[in-house]
Every structure is written in C-alpha cells, then in structure tokens.
N, C-alpha and C positions, 0 to 999 in steps of 0.2 A: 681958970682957963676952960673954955668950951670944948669940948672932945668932937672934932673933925666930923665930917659926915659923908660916909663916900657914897658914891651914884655911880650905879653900873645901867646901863641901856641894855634891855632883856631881849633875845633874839627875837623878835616877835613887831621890837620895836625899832631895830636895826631894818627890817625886811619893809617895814612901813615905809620910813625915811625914804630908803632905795628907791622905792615904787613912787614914790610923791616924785622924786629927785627924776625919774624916767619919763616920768609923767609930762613934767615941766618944757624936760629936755629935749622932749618930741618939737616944741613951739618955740625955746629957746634957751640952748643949752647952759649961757653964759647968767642968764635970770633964774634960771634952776638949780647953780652954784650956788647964789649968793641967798635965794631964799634957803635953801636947805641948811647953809652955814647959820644962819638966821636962827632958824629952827634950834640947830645943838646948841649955839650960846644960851639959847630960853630956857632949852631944859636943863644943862648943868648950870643956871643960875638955882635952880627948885631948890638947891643943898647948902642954900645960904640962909633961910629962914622956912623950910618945911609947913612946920604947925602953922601957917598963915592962912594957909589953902585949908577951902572946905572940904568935908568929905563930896564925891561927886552923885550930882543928882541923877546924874543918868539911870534909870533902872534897871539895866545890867552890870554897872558896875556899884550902884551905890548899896547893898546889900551884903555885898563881897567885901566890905572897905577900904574903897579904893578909892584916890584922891585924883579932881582931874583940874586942870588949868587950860584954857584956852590961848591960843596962839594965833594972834593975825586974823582972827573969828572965825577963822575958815577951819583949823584943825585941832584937837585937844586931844591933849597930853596926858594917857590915863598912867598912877604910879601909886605906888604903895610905900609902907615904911616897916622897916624892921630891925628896932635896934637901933643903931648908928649907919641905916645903909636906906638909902631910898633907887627903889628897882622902877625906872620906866619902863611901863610892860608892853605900850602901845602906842600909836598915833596915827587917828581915826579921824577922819573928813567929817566935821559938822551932820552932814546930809546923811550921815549914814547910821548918826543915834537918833533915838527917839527919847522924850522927856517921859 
C-alpha cells in the first residue's frame, strides 16, 4: 500500500491564485472562476505522481530544489517535496521568470 501524500497550498501561493483570480475578473468575472478552478484541480493533481516532475530549471528556483510544472503555458507552478507532503509555494506568470 502506497502511503498518501498530502499537499498543502503555501500562503504565498494562495495570494498568487487571488491575484491571477482579480486579475481575470477585472475583463470577466465568470472566465476567472472557471480558470482559477482550473488552476487548483492542476495543482492537487501534483500529489498523484510527484517524482514525475523535473526539478525546475528556472534559475531562481532551480538551486533551491524546487520542482515547477506549467500550467495553460501561461503560469507555473513552483513546489517542493518533504517527506510525504508536497507544499505549493507559488504561482508565477511565464513573463515574469527568466531561464
């Protein structure tokens, strides 16, 4: 039996979400529900197969070892692992990392 893997959203990455989510909602708020719903089904799937994902190549976080997954090519998903717990820490607009 596999031992469960829980995923906590880190305030950091709560506050992102919100802001994408206001974002949205400025132009239309009903399109800004449904992607941001969007969005959490992506990241509480990560805790179905974790070790899949590379470490992320972004040079601010890949040093740190932090794992990132893209979403919708527009936003990625930076997270980490410890244990039996995988913590998303952030959710960063394409435009705003550099390789």
């Amino acid at each position: 039996m596999e031992k469960e893997i829980r995923l906590i959203w880190k305030k950091r990455a709560n506050n992102s979400v919100k802001s994408i989510f206001e974002y949205i909602a400025q132009e239309n708020p009903q399109n800004a529900e449904t992607f941001v719903l969007r969005m959490i089904a992506f990241g509480e799937k990560l805790s179905v197969l974790p070790p899949k994902y590379a470490p992320c190549r972004y040079r601010r976080f890949e040093n740190r070892g932090y794992f990132c997954v893209v979403f919708e090519k527009n936003y990625v998903l930076v997270f980490r692992f410890k244990q039996d717990t995988i913590f998303i820490c952030n959710v960063i607009h394409t435009s705003r990392l550099l390789t």
